[in-house]
N, C-alpha and C positions, 0 to 999 in steps of 0.2 A: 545796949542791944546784946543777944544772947551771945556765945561763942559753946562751943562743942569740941570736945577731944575725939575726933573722927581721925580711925586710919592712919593714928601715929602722929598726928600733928592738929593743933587749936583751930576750928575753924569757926569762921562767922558767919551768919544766917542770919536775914530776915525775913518775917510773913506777913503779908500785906492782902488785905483783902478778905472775903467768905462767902465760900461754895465750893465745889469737889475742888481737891488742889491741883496745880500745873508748879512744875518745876521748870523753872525759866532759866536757861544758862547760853551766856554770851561767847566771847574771846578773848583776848588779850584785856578783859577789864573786866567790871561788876556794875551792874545795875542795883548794888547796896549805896547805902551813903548817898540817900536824895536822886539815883539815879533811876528810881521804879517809876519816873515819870516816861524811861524808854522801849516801859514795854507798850502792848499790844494796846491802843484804846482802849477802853472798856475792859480790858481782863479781869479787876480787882473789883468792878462791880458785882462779879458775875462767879469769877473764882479764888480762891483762895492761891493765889501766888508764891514761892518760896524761889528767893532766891540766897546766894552766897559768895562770897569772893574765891576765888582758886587758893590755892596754899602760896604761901610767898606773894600776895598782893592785900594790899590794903590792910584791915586786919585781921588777917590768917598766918602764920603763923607755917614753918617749914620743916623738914628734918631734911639735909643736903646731902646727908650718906645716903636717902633713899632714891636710885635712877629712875627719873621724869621719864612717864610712857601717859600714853593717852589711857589705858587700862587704869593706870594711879588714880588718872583725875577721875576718870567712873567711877572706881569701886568709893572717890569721897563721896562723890554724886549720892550712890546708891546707899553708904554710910548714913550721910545726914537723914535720909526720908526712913534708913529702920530705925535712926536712934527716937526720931520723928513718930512712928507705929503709924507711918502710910503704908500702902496696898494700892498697887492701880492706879497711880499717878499718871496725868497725859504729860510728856515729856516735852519740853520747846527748844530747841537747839539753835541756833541763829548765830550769821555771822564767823564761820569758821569753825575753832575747838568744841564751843558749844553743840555745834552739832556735830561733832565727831565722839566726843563723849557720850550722846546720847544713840549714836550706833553700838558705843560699846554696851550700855546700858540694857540697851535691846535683845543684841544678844545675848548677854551673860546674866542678865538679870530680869530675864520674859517676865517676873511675876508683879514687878513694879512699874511697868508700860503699859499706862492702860493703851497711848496712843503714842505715836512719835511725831512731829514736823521737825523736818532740816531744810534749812537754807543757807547760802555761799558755802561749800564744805567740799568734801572731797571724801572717798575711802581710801586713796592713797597717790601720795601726791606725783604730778610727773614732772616732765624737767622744769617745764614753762615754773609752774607754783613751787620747786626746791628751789633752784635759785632765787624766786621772788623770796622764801620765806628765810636763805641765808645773807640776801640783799639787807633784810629787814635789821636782821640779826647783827650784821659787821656795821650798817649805818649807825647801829644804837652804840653797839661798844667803839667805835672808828672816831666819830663822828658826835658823839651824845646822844640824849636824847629829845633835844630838841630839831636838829634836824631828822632822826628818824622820827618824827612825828608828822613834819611837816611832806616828808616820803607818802605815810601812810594814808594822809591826807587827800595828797595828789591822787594816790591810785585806786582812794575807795569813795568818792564823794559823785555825785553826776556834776558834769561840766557847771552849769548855771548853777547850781546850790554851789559849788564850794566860790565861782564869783561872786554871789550878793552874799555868802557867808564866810568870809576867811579869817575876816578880824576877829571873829570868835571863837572859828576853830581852833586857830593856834592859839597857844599860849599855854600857863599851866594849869586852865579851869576846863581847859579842851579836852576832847576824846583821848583816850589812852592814858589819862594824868597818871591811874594807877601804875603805870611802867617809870614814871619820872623816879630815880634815884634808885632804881632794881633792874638794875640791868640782870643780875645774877637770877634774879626771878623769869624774868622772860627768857633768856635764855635757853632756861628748864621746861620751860613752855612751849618754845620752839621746839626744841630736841624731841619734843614731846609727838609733835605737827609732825616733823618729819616722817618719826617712825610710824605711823597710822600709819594701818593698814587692815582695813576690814573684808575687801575686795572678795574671797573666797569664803566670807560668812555671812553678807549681806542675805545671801537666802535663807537664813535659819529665823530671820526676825519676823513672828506672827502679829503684831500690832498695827493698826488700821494707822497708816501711815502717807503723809503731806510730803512731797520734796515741792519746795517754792524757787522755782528759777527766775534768774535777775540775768537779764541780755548783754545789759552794760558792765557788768561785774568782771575787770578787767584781772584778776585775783580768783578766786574761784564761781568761775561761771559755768553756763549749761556745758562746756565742755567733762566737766567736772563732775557739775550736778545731774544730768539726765543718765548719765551709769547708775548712776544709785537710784535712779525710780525704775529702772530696766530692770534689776538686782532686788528688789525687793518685790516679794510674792503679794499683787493687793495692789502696788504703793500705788497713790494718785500723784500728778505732776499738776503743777500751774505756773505760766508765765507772771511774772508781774512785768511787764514791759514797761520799757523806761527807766527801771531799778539799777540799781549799782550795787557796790559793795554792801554797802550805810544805805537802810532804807533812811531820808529824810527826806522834808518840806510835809507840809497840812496834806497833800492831797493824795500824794505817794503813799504818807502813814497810813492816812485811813484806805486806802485800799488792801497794805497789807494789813492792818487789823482786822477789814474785816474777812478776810481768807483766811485768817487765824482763829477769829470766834466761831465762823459758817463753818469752819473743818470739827473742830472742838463739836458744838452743839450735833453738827452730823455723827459723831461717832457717839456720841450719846440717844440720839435717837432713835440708831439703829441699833441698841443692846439688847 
């Protein structure tokens, strides 16, 4: 699979799918390496998907003299789609960092958004989510990383999915594997979380934009999320009730896919 000298360091991409592209980006992991089966239902029927691992996870590849900002991880973002000769890409952000980089994206880079969704995120964290995110942080280095796994587990799954599913989640084929033996990588990752802060430029982003709130999302939830559809000129909001951190189970997913392809096909409809 390809890799890319983007922004000072190797980065790895895959493209899955064909029709207008979407740039899918996660959190503390990658939906590369077999995991493109967590994106959206049907996206890859429908469009051409790219996704990539952050710097420092799986295989991407670091420079450690450069300081971790969430602006880094965008301008890779935005790197890979010119090295790419995209234009107008709808952006997908999910699950934390992902959609905080694609705030940055939005603002600083208006000409490659065609669209934006964010879900679980924040523009800048308050005490409740800094402490969660330096809890996360001291469990992995303290502790390993097996039990900060098993933390992250706890506090992003809904009640009954992580009981009929735990023997699975844990272990090392589980959520977050890319963190197992990079503690140094998340780390920069984190550091990264903390400093977001978009709060005083969320107005400047002109792209027909989804914030998706999760009720249960005991990590970044509507407390977090509905300032940023307040904060953005346009944005739409929608509940997904019953959601948590981790959208999961058959029935959960497909409701968020399909709020994911309905927003999508909407903002194409009305060009």
């Amino acid at each position: 699979m390809p890799s890319l000298q983007i922004n000072g360091h190797d980065m790895y991409y895959e493209v899955h799918g064909d029709g207008p592209p979407v740039l899918c980006m996660g959190g503390w992991g990658s939906y590369c390496h077999g995991g493109h089966h967590h994106l959206a239902r049907g996206l890859t029927d429908r469009y051409c998907a790219i996704i990539f691992d952050h710097r420092g996870l799986a295989a991407s590849g670091d420079d450690l003299s450069v300081p971790p900002s969430m602006r880094l991880y965008a301008e890779d973002a935005a790197g890979l789609l010119d090295r790419l000769g995209l234009e107008r890409v709808h952006v997908v952000g999910l699950v934390g960092m992902g959609a905080c980089i694609a705030q940055e994206m939005a603002i600083n880079r208006p000409d490659l958004v065609r669209s934006m969704i964010n879900m679980n995120t924040w523009s800048k964290p308050d005490a409740l989510l800094r402490h969660q995110l330096e809890m996360f942080r001291d469990c992995h280095r303290i502790m390993g990383w097996e039990a900060f796994q098993k933390l992250v587990c706890l506090w992003s799954f809904e009640e009954r999915f992580y009981l009929q599913n735990h023997r699975r989640l844990l272990g090392p084929q589980g959520p977050w594997s890319e963190l197992n033996g990079r503690y140094e990588a998340h780390a920069r990752l984190i550091e990264a979380c903390l400093g977001h802060d978009t709060t005083d430029r969320l107005g400047q982003i002109v792209a027909p934009t989804l914030i998706i709130h999760c009720p249960l999302d005991t990590v970044n939830g509507p407390r977090l999320t509905v300032p940023i559809e307040r904060a953005i000129p346009g944005a739409r909001g929608l509940v997904l009730e019953g959601a948590a951190h981790v959208v999961a189970g058959k029935e959960m997913r497909g409701r968020f896919s399909d709020a994911v392809l309905g927003f999508l096909k909407e903002v194409e409809d009305n060009e």
